[in-house]
C-alpha angles and dihedrals in degrees: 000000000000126000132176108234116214106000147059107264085206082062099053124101119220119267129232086210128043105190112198123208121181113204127210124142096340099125089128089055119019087092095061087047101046089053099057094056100049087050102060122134094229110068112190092085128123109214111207119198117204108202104194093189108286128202104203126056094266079126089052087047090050097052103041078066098042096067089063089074110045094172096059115113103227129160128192122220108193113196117205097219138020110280098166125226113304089050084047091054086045097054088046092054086047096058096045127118100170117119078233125047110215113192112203123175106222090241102058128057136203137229109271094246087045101109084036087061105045101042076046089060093038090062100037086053106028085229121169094211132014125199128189138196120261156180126256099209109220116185083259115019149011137225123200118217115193127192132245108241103235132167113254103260090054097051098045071058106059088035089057091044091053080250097130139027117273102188117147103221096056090067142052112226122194103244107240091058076077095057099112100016125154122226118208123228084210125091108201126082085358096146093061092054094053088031087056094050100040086050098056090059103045112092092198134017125186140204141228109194105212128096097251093152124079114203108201104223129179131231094209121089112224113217117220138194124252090250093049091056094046082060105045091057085041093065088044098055085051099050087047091046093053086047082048100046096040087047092053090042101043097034102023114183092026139096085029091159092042092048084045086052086046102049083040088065090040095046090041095054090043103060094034089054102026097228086159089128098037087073132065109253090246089063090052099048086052099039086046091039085060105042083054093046096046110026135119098346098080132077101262091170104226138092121272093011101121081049106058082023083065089049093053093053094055098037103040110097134182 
């Protein structure tokens, strides 16, 4: 169930930008988050907010700020069970009616000409997606990362090879590069698995070089359990595996270092952290078939690679 809040949706114009948060256990956050986006410089933006059934009063906090701007054009999806953040995403694009998807986590928050700069560059350079630098927010520190400008077919590349970062809220996508898209299940690495598609279908991309997203980090090490981590790597070798199986399928023939570099990671994780059981048997042949096709006689780029490459190749079984 979606509802405006606060305003007639006949009366609305439609927005260049449609900006999507998911929201989950981010009562602590969600009001510095929310502020910065009601307070862009570009106005003709739609804020969608993806409750995935939270259990805190991170809604009550966001409404309590919402009322101060009564002009901003917000709308509520509710879902009615917990679908996790790649299926919140997914109900927001869904939603969207912006020319430009913006993808923002509730516990994070963006410079106020953030959304101005980027649609700016969008329309200087007729790019299909923008990207820009910007600052992972530690309790005492920062630390700014920038990208490498890079044509498009270079960067698809070192997305592909786990070269670059793929994340999805450092980047404005036009919103019919999402049309087909497939949304992962899986957490974790997910935004490798929407930034890789949407790569392959933008024709130019463009870049802003100025940290305009704030990436909200903690100081504190979590400790995990052994079986959490299993899982977690669990859910990454699938997510790289799908990427894997839909760029063999869709560009055979194609991307042959930056598939090496991907069944490197799988193969890697799989044999430090025996994970052999945790995946179905057909994972395993391809993932072995390839680690056995591609390694380690192509180029991977980074010290030591032929060697474990080599280790892989004789442990991994199927």
């Amino acid at each position: 169930m979606d509802k405006r809040i606060g305003m007639d949706s006949n009366t609305v114009p439609t927005p260049k930008v449609s900006v999507i948060v998911p929201i989950y256990g981010v009562e602590r956050y969600i009001e510095r988050c929310a502020r910065s986006l009601f307070s862009q410089t570009f106005k003709s933006v739609e804020i969608i907010f993806v409750n995935d059934c939270t259990k805190d009063g991170s809604m009550e906090v966001l409404s309590s700020v919402r009322n101060e701007f009564p002009e901003a054009n917000v709308k509520v999806i509710n879902h009615e069970h917990n679908m996790g953040l790649p299926q919140a995403r997914r109900s927001g694009v869904g939603q969207a009616t912006g020319e430009f998807i913006l993808h923002v986590d509730s516990d994070d928050w963006i410079e106020p000409d953030m959304i101005e700069r980027l649609y700016q560059r969008a329309e200087e350079t007729g790019s299909d997606m923008v990207c820009c630098d910007w600052k992972e927010e530690y309790e005492d520190h920062d630390k700014l990362f920038s990208h490498d400008e890079a044509s498009r077919d270079i960067y698809y590349e070192k997305i592909l090879a786990l070269e670059t970062d793929a994340y999805v809220w450092n980047r404005m996508t036009k919103r019919e590069i999402y049309d087909g898209l497939e949304f992962p299940t899986c957490n974790m690495f997910e935004d490798f698995v929407i930034t890789s598609q949407l790569m392959a279908k933008c024709r130019a991309i463009g870049f802003v070089h100025s940290p305009l997203y704030h990436y909200r980090r903690s100081n504190s090490s979590s400790i995990r359990s052994s079986s959490d981590t299993r899982e977690i790597l669990s859910q990454e070798i699938q997510n790289i595996f799908n990427v894997y199986q839909r760029v063999t399928e869709k560009e055979p023939g194609q991307h042959q270092r930056a598939l090496g570099r991907m069944l490197f990671a799988m193969g890697y994780h799989i044999m430090r952290h025996n994970l052999h059981s945790c995946l179905p048997k057909e994972q395993r042949r391809i993932i072995s078939h390839g680690i056995r096709t591609h390694l380690p006689n192509k180029d991977l780029g980074f010290s030591m690679a032929k060697q474990i490459a080599l280790w892989i190749k004789e442990k991994i079984k199927y």
